[in-house]
C-alpha positions in Angstrom: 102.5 139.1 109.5 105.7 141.3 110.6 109.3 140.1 110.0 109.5 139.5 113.9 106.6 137.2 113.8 108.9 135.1 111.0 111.6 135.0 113.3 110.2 133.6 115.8 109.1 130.8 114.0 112.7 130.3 113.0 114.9 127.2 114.3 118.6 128.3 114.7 119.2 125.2 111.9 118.0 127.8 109.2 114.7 125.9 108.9 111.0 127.1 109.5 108.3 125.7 111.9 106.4 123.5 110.2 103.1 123.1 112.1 101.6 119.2 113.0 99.8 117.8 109.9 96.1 117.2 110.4 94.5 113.7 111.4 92.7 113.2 108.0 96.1 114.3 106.7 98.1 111.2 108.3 95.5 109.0 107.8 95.2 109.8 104.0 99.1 109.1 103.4 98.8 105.9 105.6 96.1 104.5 103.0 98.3 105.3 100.4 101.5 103.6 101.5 99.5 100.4 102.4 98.0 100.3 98.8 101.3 101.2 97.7 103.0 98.3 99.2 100.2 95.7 98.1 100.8 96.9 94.7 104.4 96.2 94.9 104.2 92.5 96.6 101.9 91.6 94.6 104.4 93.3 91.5 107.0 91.1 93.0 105.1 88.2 93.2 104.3 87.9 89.9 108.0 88.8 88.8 109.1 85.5 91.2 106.3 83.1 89.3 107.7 84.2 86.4 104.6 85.5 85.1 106.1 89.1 84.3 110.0 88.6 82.5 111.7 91.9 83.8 114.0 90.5 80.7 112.5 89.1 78.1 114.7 86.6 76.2 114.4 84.4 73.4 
């Protein structure tokens, strides 16, 4: 690619074009915020039954 193929990719904000991601691509990072967020309820569940002490104390 030439410099004047670069600018025209430009946004007058300074940043570059960043093309669409991919299907598979969204779908993938969906799957991983869901499991994510299981994985923290189910953290904070067992912080509220008291089951994990985020401070233990005598």
């Amino acid at each position: 690619m030439t410099d004047d193929d670069d600018d025209l990719r430009g946004r007058p904000d300074g940043h570059r074009y960043e093309a669409p991601e991919s299907d598979d691509s969204r779908v993938s990072k969906e799957w991983v915020y869901a499991v994510l967020g299981i994985l923290v309820l189910g953290l904070m569940a067992l912080i509220a039954t008291g089951k994990v002490q985020i401070f233990p104390g005598g």
